[in-house]
TILO-588905 format. One record per residue (C-alpha): residue number from 1; residue in three letters; chain; x, y, z. Coordinates in pm, whole numbers, plus 50000, padded with zeros to 5 digits. Each point is the difference from the previous one (the first is absolute). Layout:
<atoms>
atom k NUM	r ALA	c A	x X	y Y	z Z $
...
</atoms>
This chain:
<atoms>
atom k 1	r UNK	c A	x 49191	y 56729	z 51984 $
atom k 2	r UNK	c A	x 49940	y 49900	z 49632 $
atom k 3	r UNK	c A	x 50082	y 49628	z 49944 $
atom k 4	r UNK	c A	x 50005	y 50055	z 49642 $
atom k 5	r UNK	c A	x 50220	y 50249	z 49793 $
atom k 6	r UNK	c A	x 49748	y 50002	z 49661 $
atom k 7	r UNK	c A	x 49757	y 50117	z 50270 $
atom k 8	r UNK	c A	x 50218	y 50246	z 50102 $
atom k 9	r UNK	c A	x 50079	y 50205	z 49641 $
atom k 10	r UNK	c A	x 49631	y 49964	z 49945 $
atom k 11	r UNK	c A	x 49918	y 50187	z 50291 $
atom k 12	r UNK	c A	x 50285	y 50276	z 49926 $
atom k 13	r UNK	c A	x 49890	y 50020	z 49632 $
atom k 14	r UNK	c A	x 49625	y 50071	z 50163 $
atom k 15	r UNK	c A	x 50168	y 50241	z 50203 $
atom k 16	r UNK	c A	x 50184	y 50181	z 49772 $
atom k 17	r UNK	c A	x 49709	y 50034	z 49736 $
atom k 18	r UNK	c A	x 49817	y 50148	z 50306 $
atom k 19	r UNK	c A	x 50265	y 50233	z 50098 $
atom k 20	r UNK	c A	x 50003	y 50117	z 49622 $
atom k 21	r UNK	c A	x 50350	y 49882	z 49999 $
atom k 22	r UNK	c A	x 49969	y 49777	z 49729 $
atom k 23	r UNK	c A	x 49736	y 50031	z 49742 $
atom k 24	r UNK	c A	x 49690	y 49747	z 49977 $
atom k 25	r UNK	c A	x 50075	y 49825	z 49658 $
atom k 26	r UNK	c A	x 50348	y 49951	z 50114 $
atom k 27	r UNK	c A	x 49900	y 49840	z 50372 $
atom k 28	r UNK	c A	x 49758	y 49765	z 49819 $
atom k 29	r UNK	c A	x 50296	y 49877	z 49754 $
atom k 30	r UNK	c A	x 50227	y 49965	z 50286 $
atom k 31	r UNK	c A	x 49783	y 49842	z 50233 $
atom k 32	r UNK	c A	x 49861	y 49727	z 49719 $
atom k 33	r UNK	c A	x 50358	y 49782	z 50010 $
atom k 34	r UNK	c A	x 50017	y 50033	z 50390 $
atom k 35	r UNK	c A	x 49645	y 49880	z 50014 $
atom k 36	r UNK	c A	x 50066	y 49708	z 49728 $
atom k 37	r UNK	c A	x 50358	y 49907	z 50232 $
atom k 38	r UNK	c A	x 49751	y 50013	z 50330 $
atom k 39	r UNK	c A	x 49746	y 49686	z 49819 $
atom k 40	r UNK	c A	x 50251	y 49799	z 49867 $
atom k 41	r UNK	c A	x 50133	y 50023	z 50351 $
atom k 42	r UNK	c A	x 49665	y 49874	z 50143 $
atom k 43	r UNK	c A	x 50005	y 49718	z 49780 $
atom k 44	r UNK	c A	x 50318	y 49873	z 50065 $
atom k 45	r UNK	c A	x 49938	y 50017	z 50391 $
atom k 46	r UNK	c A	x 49671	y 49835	z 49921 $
atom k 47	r UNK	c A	x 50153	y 49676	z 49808 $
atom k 48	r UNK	c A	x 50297	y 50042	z 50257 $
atom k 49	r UNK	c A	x 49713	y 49920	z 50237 $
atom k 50	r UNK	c A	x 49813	y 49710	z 49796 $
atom k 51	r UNK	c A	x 50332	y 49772	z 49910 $
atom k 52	r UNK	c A	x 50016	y 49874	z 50341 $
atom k 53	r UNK	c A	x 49627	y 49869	z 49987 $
atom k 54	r UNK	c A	x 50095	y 49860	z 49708 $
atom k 55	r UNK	c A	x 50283	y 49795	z 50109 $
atom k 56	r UNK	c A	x 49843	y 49900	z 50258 $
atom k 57	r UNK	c A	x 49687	y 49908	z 49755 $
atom k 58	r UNK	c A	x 50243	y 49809	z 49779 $
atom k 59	r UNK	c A	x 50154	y 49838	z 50302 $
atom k 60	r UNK	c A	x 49680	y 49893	z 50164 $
atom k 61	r UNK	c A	x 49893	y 49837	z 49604 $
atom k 62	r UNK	c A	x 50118	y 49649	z 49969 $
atom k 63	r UNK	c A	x 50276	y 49955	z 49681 $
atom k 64	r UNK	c A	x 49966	y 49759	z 49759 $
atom k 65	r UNK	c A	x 50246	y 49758	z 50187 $
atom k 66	r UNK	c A	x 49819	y 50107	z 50340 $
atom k 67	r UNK	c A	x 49683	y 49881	z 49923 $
atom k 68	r UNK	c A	x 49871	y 49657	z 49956 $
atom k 69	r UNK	c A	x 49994	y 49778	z 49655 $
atom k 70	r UNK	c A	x 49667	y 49935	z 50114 $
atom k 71	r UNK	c A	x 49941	y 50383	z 49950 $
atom k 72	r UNK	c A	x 50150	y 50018	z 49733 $
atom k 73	r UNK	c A	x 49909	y 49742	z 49759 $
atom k 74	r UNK	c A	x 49648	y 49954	z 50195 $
atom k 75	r UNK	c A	x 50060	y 49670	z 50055 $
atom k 76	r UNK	c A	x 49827	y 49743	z 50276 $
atom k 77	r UNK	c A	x 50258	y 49954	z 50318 $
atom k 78	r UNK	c A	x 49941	y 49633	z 49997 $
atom k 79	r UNK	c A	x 50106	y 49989	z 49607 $
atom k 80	r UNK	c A	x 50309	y 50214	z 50141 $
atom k 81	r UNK	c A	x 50042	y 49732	z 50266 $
atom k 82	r UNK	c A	x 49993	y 49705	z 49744 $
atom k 83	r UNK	c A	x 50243	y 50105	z 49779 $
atom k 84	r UNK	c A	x 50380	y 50065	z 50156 $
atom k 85	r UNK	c A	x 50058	y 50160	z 49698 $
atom k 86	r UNK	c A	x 49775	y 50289	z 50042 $
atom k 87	r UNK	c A	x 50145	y 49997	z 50319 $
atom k 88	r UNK	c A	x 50356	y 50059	z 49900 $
atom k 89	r UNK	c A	x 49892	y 50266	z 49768 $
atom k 90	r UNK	c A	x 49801	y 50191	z 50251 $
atom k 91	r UNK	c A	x 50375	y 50037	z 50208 $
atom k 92	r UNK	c A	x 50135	y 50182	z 49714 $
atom k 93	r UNK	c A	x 50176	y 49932	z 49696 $
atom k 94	r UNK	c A	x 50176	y 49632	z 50007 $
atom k 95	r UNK	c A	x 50349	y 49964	z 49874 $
atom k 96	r UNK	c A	x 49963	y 49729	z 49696 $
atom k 97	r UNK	c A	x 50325	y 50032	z 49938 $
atom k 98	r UNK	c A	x 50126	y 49885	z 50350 $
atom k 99	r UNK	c A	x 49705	y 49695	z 49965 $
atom k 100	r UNK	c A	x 50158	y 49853	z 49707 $
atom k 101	r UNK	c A	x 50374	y 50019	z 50178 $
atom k 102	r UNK	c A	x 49873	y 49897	z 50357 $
atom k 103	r UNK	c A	x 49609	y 49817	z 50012 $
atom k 104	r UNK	c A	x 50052	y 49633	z 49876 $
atom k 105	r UNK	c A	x 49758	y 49945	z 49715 $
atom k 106	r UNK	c A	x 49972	y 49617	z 50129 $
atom k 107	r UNK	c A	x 49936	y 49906	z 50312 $
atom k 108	r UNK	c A	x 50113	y 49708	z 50239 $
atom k 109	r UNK	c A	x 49770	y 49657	z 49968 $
atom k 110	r UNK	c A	x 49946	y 49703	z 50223 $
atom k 111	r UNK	c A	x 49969	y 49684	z 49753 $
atom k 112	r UNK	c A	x 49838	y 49715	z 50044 $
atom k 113	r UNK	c A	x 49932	y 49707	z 49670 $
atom k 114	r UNK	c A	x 49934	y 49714	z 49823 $
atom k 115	r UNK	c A	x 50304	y 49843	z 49829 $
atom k 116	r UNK	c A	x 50067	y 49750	z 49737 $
atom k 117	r UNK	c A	x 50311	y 49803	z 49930 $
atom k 118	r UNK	c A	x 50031	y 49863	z 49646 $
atom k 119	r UNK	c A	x 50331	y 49868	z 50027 $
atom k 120	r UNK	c A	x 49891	y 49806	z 50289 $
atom k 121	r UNK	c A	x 49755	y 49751	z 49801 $
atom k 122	r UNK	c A	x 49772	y 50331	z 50057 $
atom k 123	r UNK	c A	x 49965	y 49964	z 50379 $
atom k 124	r UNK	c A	x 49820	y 50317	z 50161 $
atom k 125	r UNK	c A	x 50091	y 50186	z 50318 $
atom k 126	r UNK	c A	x 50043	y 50356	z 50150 $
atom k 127	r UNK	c A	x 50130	y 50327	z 50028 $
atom k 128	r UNK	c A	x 50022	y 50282	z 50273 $
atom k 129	r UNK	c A	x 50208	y 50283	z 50043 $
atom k 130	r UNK	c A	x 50026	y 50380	z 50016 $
atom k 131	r UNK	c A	x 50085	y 50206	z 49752 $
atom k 132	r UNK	c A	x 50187	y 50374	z 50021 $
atom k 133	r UNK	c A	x 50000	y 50074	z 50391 $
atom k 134	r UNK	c A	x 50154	y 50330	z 49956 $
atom k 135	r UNK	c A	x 50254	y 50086	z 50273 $
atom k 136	r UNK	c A	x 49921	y 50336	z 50146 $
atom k 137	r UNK	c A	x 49960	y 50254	z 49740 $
atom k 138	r UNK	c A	x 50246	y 49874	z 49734 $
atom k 139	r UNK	c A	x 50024	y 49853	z 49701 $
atom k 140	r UNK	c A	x 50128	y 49655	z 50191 $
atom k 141	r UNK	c A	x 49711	y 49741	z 50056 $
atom k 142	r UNK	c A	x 50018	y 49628	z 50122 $
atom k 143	r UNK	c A	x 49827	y 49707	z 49803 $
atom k 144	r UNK	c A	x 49926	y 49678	z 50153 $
atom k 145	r UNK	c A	x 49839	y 49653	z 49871 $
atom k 146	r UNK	c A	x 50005	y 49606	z 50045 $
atom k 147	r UNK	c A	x 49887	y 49780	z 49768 $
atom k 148	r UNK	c A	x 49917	y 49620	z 50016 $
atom k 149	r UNK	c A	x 49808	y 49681	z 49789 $
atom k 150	r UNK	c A	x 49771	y 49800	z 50156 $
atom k 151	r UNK	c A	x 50221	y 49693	z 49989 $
atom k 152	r UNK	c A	x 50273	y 50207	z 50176 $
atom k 153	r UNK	c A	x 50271	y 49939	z 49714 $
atom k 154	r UNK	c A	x 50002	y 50361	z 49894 $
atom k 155	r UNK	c A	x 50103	y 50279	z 50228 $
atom k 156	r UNK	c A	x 50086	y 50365	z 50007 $
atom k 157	r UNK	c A	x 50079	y 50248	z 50235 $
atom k 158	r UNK	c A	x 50213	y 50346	z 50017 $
atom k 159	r UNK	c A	x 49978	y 50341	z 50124 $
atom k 160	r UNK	c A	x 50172	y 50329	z 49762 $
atom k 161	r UNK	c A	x 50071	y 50314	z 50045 $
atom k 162	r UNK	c A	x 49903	y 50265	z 49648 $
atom k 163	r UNK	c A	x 50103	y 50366	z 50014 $
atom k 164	r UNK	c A	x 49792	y 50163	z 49695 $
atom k 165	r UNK	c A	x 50211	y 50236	z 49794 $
atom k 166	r UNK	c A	x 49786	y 50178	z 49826 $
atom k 167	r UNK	c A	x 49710	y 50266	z 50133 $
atom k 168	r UNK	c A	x 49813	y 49788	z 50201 $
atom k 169	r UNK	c A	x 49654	y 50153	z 49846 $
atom k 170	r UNK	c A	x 50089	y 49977	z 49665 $
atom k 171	r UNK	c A	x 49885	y 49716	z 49727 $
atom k 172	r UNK	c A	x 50269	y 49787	z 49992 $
atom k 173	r UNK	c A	x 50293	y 49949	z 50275 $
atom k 174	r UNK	c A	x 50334	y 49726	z 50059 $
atom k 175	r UNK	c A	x 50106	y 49884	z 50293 $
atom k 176	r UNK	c A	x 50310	y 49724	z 50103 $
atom k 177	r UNK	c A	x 49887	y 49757	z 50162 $
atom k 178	r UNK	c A	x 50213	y 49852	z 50309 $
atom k 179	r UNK	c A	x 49899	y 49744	z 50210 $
atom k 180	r UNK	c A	x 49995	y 49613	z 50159 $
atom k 181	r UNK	c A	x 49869	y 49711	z 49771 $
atom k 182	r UNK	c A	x 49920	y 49631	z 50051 $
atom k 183	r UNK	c A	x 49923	y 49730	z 49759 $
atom k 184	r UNK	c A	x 49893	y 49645	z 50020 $
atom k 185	r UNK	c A	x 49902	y 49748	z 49761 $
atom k 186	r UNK	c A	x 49976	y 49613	z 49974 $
atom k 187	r UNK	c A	x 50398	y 50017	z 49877 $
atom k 188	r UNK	c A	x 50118	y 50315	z 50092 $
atom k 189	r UNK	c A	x 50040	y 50234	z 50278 $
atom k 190	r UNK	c A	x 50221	y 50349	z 50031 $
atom k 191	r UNK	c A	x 49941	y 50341	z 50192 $
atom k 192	r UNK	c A	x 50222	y 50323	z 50083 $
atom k 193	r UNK	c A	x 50024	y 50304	z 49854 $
atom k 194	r UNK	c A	x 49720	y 50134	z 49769 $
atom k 195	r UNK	c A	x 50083	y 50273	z 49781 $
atom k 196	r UNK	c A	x 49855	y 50157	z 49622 $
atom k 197	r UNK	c A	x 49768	y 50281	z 49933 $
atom k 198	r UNK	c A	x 49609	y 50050	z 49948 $
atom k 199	r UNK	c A	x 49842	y 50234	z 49768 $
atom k 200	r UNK	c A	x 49671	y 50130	z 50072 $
atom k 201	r UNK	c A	x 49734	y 50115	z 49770 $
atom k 202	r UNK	c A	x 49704	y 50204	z 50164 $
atom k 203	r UNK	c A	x 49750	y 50137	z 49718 $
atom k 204	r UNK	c A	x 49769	y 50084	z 50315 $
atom k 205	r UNK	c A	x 50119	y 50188	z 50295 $
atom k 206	r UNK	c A	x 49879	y 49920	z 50347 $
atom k 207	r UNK	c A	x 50009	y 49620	z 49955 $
atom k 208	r UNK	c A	x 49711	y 49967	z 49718 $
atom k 209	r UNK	c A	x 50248	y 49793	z 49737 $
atom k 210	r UNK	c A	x 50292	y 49919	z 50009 $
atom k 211	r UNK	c A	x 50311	y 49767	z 49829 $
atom k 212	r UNK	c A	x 50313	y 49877	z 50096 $
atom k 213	r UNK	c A	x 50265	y 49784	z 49861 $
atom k 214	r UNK	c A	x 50286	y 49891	z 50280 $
atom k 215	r UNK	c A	x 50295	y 49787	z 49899 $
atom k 216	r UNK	c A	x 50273	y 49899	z 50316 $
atom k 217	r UNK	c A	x 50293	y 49752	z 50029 $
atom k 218	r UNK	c A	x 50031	y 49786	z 50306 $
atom k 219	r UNK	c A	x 50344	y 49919	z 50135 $
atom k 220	r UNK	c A	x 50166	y 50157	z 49696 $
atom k 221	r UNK	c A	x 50355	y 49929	z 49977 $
atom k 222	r UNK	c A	x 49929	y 49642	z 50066 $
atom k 223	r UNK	c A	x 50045	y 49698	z 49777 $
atom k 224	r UNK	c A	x 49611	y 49922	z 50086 $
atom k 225	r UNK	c A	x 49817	y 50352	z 49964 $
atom k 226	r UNK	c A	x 49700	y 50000	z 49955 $
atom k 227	r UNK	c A	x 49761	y 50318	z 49828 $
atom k 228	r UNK	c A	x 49649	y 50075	z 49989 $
atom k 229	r UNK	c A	x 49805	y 50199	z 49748 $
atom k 230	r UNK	c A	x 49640	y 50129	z 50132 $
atom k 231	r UNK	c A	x 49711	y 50157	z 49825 $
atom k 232	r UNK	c A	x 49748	y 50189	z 50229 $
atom k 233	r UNK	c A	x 49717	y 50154	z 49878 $
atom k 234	r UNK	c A	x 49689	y 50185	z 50242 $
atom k 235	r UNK	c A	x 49700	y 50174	z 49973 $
atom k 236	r UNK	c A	x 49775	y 50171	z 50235 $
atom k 237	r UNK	c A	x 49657	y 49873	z 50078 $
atom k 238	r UNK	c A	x 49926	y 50260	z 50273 $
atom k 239	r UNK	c A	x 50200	y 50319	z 50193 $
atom k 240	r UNK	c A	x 50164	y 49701	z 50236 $
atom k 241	r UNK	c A	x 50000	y 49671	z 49800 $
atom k 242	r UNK	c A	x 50166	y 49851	z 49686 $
atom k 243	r UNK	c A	x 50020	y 49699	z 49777 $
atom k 244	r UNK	c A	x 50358	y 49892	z 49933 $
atom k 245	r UNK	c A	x 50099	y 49737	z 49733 $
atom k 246	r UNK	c A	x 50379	y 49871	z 50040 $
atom k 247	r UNK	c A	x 50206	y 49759	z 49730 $
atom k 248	r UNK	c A	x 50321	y 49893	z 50149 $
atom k 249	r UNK	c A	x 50294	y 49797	z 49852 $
atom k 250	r UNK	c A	x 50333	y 49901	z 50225 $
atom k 251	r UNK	c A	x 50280	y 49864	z 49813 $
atom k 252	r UNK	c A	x 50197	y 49802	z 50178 $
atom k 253	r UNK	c A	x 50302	y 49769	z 49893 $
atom k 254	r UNK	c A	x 49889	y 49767	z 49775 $
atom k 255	r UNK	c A	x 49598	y 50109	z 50031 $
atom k 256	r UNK	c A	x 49738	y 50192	z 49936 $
atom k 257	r UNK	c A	x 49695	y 50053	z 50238 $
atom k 258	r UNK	c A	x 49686	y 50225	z 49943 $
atom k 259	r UNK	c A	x 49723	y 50127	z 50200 $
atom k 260	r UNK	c A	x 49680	y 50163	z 49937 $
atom k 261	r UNK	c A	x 49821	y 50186	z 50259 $
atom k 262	r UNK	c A	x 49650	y 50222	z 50031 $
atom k 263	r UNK	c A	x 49937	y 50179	z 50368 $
atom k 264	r UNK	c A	x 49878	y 50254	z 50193 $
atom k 265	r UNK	c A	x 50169	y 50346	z 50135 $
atom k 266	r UNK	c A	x 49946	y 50196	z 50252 $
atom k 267	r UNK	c A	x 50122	y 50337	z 49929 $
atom k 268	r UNK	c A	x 50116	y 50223	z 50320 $
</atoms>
């Protein structure tokens, strides 16, 4: 009948002092712990009550990582928007560690210039070509260029395969270089097999300045190799487009030629 057994002795205890069974100093010293058991009892069944609003409460509050950087930071959207790094932050916590092993730090370029031949009674011509076409999402890319005077006595043309080494986000990287080579002067001509090495300098990540210095060996093996040694230098003049300066040399049996080259890139 009584859902609560504190209840209960107090009751008795009242009863008993009434009855004369047990004395009225006594009741009120026995009933005092009962009554102090029966409110601590309340309270408990009254929090036991409250902690499911307040899940629910907590639940229904957006978290830090629920809510939006815009919210957070009180930012504009459209400066949110702009910027894809505020972007990537506002996903959560980005793994630098797996950027430097995995996101390139340059970027592939389409190449187009102005060339001069010094060895060549300083004849001009051109350059095109494509720089670090990466294959997939490896460290393997695919490079690409021809090369040609104006009088048509000077030509160049080959296609390589690099596979990078090192991190590909990190500051300074090596890759072999494999590939197909052709070259033609006034007195000599050879192509086959294009191998050596680059290293690549990038103080800026993302394509904003970088240096490389590529030496290869056409036909090696052969009594009439010939090697190249290449300087490359670029710097960005916006997010998408670079100037590129290029000296050149390509020793071949019995001479020397050098080129000289400025041009624009197109960074992908």
């Amino acid at each position: 009948m009584f859902g609560k057994p504190s209840v209960v002795l107090a009751i008795l205890l009242r009863t008993g002092r009434i009855l004369g069974e047990i004395p009225g100093a006594q009741a009120q010293t026995a009933v005092r712990p009962a009554i102090a058991v029966a409110r601590r009892r309340r309270r408990w069944l009254g929090c036991r009550r409250l902690i499911p609003l307040g899940l629910s409460a907590l639940m229904a509050t957006p978290t830090l990582a629920q809510s939006s950087i815009e919210d957070r930071y009180e930012l504009d959207p459209a400066t949110v928007e702009g910027s894809p790094t505020l972007q990537r932050w506002s996903d959560g916590t980005p793994d630098i560690l797996s950027d430097i092993r995995h996101d390139p730090s340059f970027r592939t370029r389409i190449q187009a210039g102005y060339a001069v031949f010094p060895s060549s009674n300083g004849s001009s011509g051109f350059t095109v070509g494509i720089e670090d076409w990466f294959v997939g999402n490896t460290a393997l890319t695919v490079s690409g260029d021809y090369q040609r005077n104006s009088r048509g006595e000077r030509e160049s043309y080959g296609a390589d395969l690099r596979y990078y080494v090192l991190p590909l986000g990190g500051y300074i990287n090596v890759a072999p270089v494999l590939g197909y080579r052709n070259i033609r002067t006034d007195d000599f001509q050879i192509d086959g097999l294009n191998m050596g090495f680059q290293v690549k300098v990038i103080p800026s990540r993302g394509g904003g300045a970088d240096f490389a210095y590529t030496q290869t060996w056409v036909a090696p093996g052969n009594g009439d190799t010939a090697s190249t040694t290449e300087f490359e230098f670029g710097y960005a003049l916006t997010d998408q487009l670079r100037v590129s300066t290029e000296v050149e040399w390509q020793f071949t049996p019995g001479e020397t030629d050098s080129q000289v080259g400025i041009g624009l890139e197109w960074m992908l």
